[in-house]
TORFIBA-670731 format. One record per residue (C-alpha): x negated, z negated, y negated; residue number from 1. Coordinates in nm, 4 decimals, decimal comma. Each point is the difference from the previous one (the first is absolute). Last residue first. Example, Ala and Ser with C-alpha at 12.3 -4.5 7.8 and 13.67 -1.06 7.14 Angstrom:
// residues 2
{atom {-1,3670; -0,7140; 0,1060}; 2}
{atom {0,1370; -0,0660; 0,3440}; 1}
This chain:
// residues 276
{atom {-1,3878; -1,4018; 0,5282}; 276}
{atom {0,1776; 0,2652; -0,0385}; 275}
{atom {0,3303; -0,0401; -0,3308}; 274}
{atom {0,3247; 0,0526; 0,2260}; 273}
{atom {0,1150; 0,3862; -0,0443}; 272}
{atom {0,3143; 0,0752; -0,0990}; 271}
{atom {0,1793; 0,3343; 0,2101}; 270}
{atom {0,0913; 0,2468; -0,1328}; 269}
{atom {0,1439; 0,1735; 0,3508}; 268}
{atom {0,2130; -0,3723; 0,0139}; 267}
{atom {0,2096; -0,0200; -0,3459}; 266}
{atom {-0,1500; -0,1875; -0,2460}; 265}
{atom {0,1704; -0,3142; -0,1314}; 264}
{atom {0,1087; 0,0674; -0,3661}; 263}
{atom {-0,2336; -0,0351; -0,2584}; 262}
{atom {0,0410; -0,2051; -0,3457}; 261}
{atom {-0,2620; -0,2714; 0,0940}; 260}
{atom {-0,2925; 0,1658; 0,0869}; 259}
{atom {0,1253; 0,2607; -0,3305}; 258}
{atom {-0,1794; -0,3294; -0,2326}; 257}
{atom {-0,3194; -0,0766; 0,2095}; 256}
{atom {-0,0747; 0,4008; -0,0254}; 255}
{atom {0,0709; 0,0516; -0,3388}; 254}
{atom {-0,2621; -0,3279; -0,0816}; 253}
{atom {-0,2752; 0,1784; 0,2076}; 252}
{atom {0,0569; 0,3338; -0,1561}; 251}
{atom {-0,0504; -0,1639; -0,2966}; 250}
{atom {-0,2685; -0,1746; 0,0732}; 249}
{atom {-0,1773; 0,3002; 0,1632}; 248}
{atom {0,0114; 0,2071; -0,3459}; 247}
{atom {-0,3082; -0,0140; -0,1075}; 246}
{atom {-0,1076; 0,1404; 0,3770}; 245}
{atom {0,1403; 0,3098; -0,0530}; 244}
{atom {-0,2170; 0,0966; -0,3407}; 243}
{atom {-0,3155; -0,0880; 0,3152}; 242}
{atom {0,1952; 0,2251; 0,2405}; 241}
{atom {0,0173; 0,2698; -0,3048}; 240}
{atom {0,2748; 0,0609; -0,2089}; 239}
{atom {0,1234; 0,2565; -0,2207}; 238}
{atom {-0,2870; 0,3033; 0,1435}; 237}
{atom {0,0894; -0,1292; 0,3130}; 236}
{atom {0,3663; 0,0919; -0,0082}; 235}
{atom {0,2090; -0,2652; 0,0529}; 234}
{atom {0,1929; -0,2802; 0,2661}; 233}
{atom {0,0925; -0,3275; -0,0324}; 232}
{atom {0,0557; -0,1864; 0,3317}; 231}
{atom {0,2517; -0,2437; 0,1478}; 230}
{atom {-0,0029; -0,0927; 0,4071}; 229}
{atom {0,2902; -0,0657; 0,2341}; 228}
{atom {0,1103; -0,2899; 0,2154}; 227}
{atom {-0,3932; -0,1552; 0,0860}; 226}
{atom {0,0696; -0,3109; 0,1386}; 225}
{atom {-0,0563; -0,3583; -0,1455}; 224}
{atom {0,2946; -0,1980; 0,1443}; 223}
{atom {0,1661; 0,0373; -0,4113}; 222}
{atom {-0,0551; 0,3603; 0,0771}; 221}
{atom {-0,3036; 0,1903; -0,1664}; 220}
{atom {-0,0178; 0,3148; -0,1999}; 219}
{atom {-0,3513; 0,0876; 0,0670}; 218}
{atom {-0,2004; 0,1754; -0,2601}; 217}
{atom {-0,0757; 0,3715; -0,1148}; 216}
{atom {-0,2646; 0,1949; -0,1847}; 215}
{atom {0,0355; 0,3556; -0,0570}; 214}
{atom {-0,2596; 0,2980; -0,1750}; 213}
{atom {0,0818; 0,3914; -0,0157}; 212}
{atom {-0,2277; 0,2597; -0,0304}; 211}
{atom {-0,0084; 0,1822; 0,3399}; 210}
{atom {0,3072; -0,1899; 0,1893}; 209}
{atom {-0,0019; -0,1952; 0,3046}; 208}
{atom {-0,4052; -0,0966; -0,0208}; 207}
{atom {-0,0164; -0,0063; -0,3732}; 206}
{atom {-0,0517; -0,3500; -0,0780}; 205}
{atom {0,2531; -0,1764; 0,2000}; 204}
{atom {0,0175; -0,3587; -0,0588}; 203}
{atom {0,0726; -0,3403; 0,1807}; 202}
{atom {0,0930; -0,3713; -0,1167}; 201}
{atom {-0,0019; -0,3402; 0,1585}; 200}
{atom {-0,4551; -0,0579; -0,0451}; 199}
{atom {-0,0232; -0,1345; 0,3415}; 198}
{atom {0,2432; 0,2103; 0,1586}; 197}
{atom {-0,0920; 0,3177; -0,1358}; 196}
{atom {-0,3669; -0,0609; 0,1801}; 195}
{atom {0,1282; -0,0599; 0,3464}; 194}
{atom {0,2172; 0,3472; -0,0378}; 193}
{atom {-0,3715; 0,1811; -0,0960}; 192}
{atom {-0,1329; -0,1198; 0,2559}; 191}
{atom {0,2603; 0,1630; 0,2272}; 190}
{atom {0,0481; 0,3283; -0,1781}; 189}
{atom {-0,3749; 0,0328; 0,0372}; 188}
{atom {0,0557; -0,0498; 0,3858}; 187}
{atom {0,3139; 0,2527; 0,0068}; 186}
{atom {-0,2217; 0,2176; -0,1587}; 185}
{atom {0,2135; 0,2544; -0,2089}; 184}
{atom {-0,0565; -0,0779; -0,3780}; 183}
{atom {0,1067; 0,2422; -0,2784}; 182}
{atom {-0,2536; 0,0556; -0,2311}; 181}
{atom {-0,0279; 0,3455; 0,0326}; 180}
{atom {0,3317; 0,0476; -0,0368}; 179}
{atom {0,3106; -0,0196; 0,2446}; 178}
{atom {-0,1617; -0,0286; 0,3437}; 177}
{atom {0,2463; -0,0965; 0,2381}; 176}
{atom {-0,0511; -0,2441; 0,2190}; 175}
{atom {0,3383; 0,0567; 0,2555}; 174}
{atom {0,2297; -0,2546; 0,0818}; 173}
{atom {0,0018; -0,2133; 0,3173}; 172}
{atom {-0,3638; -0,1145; 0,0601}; 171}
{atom {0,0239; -0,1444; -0,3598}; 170}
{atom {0,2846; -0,1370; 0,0705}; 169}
{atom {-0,0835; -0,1517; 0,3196}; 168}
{atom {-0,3347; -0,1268; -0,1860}; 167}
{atom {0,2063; -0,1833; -0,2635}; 166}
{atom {0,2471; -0,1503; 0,2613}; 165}
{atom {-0,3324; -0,1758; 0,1754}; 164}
{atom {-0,1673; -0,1480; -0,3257}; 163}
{atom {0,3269; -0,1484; -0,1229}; 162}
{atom {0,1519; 0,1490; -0,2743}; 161}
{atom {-0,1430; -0,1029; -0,3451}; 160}
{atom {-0,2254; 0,2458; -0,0645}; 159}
{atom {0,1724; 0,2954; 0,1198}; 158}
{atom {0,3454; -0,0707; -0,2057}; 157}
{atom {-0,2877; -0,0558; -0,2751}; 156}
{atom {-0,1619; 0,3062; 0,0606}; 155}
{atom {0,3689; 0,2299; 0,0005}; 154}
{atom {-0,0021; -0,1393; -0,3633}; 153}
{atom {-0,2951; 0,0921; -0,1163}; 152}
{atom {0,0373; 0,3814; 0,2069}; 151}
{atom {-0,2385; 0,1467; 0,2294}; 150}
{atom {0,0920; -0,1564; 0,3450}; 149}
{atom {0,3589; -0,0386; -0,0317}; 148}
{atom {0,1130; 0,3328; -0,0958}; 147}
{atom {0,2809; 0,0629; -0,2721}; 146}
{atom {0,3680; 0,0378; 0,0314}; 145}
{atom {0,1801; 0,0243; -0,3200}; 144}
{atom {0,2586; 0,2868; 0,1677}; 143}
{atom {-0,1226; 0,2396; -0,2854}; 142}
{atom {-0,3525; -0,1202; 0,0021}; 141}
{atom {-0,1390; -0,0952; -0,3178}; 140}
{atom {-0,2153; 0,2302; -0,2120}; 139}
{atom {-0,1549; -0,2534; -0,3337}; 138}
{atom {0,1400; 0,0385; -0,3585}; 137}
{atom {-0,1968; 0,1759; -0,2604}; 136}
{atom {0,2696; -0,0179; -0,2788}; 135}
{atom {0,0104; -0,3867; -0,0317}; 134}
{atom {0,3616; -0,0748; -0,0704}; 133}
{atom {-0,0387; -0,3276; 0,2813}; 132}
{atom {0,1640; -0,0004; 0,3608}; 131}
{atom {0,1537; -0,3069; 0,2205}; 130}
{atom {0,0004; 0,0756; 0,3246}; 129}
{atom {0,1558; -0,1626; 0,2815}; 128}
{atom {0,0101; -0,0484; 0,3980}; 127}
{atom {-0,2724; 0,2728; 0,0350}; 126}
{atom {-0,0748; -0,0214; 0,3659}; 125}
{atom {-0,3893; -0,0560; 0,2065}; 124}
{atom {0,0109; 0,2162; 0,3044}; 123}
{atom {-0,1044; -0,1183; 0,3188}; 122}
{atom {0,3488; -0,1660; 0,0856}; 121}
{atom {0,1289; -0,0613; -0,2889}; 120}
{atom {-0,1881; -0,2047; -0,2266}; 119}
{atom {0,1369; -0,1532; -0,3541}; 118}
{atom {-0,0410; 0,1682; -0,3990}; 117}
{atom {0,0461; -0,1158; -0,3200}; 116}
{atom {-0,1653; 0,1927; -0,2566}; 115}
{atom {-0,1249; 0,0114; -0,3714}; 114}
{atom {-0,0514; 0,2858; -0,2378}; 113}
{atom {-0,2358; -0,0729; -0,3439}; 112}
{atom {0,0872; -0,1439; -0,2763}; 111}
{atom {-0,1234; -0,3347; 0,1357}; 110}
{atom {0,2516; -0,2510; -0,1992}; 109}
{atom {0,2469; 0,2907; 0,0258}; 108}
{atom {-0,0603; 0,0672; 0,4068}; 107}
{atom {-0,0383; -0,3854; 0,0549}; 106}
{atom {0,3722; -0,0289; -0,1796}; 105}
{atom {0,1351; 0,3109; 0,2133}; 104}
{atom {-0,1054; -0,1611; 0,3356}; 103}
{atom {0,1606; -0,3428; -0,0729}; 102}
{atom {0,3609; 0,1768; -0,1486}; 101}
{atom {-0,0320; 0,2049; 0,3283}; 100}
{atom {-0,0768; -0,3674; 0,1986}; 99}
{atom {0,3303; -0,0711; -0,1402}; 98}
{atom {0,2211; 0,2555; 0,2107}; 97}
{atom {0,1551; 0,3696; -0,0683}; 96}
{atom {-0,3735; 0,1220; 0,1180}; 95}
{atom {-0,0636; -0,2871; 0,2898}; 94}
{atom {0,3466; -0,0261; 0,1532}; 93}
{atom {0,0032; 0,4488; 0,0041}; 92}
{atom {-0,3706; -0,0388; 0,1438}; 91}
{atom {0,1374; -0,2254; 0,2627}; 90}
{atom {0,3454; 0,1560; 0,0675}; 89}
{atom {-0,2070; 0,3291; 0,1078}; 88}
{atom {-0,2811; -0,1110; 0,1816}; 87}
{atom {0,2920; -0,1961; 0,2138}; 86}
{atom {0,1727; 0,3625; 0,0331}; 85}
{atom {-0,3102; 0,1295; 0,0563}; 84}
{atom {-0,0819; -0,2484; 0,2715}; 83}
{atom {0,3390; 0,0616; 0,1587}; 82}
{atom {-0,0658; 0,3443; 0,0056}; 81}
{atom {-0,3357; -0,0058; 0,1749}; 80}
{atom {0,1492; -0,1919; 0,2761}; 79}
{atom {-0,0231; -0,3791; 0,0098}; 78}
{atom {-0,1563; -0,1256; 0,3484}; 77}
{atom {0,1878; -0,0265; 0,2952}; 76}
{atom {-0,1442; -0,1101; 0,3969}; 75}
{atom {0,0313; 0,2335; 0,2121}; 74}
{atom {-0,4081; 0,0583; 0,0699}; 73}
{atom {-0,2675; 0,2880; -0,0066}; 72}
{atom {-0,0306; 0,0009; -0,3819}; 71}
{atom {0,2845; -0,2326; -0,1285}; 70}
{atom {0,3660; 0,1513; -0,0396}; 69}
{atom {0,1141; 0,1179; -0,3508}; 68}
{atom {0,3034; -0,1513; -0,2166}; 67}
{atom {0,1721; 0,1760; -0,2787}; 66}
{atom {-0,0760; 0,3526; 0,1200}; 65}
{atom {0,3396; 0,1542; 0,0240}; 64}
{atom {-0,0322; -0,0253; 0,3997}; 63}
{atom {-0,1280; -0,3203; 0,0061}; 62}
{atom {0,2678; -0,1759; -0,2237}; 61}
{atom {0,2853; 0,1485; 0,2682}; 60}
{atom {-0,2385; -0,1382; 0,2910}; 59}
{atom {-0,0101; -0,3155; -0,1599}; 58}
{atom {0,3930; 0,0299; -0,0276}; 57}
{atom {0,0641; 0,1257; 0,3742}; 56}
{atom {-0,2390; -0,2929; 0,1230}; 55}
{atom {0,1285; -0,2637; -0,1771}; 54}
{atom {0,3493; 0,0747; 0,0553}; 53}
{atom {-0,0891; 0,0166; 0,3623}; 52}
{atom {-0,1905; -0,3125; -0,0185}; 51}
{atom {0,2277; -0,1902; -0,1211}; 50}
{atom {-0,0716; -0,1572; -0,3404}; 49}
{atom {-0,0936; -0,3357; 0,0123}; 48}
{atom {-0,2577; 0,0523; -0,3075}; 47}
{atom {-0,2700; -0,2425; 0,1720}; 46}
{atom {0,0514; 0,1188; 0,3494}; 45}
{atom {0,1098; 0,3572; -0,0211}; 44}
{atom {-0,2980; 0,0700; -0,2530}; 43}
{atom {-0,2614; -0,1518; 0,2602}; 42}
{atom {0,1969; 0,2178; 0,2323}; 41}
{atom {-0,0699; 0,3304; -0,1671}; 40}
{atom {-0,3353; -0,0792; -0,0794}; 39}
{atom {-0,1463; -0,0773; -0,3526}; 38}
{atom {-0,3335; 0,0981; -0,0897}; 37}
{atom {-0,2240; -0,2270; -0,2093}; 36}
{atom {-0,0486; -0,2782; -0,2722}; 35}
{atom {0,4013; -0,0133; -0,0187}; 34}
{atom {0,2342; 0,0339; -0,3083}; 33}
{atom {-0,0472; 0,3980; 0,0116}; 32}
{atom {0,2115; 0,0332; 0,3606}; 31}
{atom {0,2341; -0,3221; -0,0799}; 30}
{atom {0,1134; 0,2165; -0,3337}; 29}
{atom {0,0384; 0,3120; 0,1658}; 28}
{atom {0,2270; -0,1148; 0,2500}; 27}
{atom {0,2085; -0,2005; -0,2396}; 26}
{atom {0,0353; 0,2840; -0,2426}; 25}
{atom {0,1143; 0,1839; 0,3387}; 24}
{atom {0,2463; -0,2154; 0,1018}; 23}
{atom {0,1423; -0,0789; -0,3651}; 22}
{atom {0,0586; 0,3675; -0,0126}; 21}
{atom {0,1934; 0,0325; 0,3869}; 20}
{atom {0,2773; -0,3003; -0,1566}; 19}
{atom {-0,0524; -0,3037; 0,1786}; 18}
{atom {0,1019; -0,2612; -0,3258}; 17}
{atom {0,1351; -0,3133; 0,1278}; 16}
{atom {-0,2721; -0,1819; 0,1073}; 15}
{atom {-0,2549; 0,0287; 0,2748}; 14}
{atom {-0,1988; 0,2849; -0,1580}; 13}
{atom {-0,0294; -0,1666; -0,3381}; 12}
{atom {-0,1055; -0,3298; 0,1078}; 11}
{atom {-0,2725; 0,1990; 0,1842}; 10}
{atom {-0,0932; 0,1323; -0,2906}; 9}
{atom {0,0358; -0,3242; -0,2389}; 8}
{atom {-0,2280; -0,1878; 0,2157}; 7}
{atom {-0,2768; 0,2568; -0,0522}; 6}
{atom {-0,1787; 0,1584; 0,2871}; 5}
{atom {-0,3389; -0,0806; 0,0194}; 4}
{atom {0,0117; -0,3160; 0,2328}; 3}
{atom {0,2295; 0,1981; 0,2686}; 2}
{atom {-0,2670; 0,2836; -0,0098}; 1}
């Protein structure tokens, strides 16, 4: 925990400033810096807040959902509104950011609509869209949340994770089947994960949607993980996997060039490191 929490956090706690705001950013920061739960007195110790204040305020950020307590165990894990919130400031970052200027360029070159999306949880989430005039546009989710298993770019969060996290996930959220096509064997899933790896790119033909065709790739981090993935996305009868497949370089080179425009994700979206 002490290792994960930035200098200038606990700089910030032992200065000047104490006010009851900077407390709780602080909190919540050394709670999604770490690899895993916090306890009370691990924050204590590295913040050097006392433990009553500590208490009352991670208590406080319980109550209104910002921070969540680990199955079975006291240790704190951000709540479902702090991940939001960080969902939130994300996808606002990405859409008023550079990578938007990225994603609308591959969407003209392409003409048809590209995406930039990153895991949450079990659940792959639209970080960005960037839409073409085409009038037989493709159904997206209001929230942008799509399933892992069935989607091009839930695959290559799948493919890339490592062997052990992929089956909890799979374990975790329900198969459904969306079309006919849509794939629900965990095993099949499996090969098929090994097989997006060595060629880099995914697709979808039909199996989330009836009729309409996606292939993704990895948006990687300078380390090599998996951050977020870009797709383009249409109607079958406008492109079919092999039409999708002209357009892999592309992709490719839209990919390389948002790696380096992204913030740091926020743990709950988490990056995956490349399996061996």
């Amino acid at each position: 925990m002490a290792e994960s929490t930035t200098a200038s956090t606990i700089s910030s706690i032992n200065g000047e400033t104490r006010s009851p705001i900077l407390k709780a950013l602080t909190i919540l920061e050394a709670v999604v810096s770490g690899d895993r739960a916090v306890s009370l007195h691990e924050l204590t110790e590295s913040l050097g807040i006392p433990k009553p204040t500590a208490h009352r305020v991670a208590l406080l950020l319980e109550r209104e959902g910002f921070l969540g307590r680990e199955p079975g165990n006291k240790r704190f894990v951000p709540g479902h509104r702090l991940v939001d919130l960080s969902f939130g400031a994300l996808r606002a970052a990405a859409r008023q950011g550079p990578s938007h200027l990225a994603l609308m360029r591959l969407a003209e070159d392409i003409g048809e609509d590209c995406g930039l999306a990153v895991l949450m949880g079990g659940e792959v989430a639209r970080l960005d869209i960037a839409s073409t005039a085409h009038p037989l546009g493709v159904v997206t989710t209001p929230d942008g949340r799509s399933p892992i298993h069935c989607t091009a770019t839930g695959k290559i969060f799948l493919a890339y994770m490592p062997p052990s996290r992929r089956e909890r996930i799979l374990a975790a959220v329900p198969l459904k089947r969306f079309t006919p096509s849509t794939i629900i064997d965990p095993l099949v899933i499996a090969r098929e994960s090994a097989l997006i790896r060595e060629r880099g790119y995914a697709t979808d033909d039909g199996e989330c949607q009836a009729g309409v065709t996606c292939i993704a790739v990895p948006v990687r981090s300078l380390g090599g993980e998996v951050r977020a993935s870009v797709c383009v996305v249409a109607p079958e009868a406008r492109m079919s996997v092999r039409d999708a497949l002209r357009h892999l370089p592309a992709l490719r080179e839209t990919a390389a060039r948002i790696s380096d425009l992204l913030a740091p994700l926020p743990r709950g979206s988490a990056a995956i490191r490349a399996a061996e």
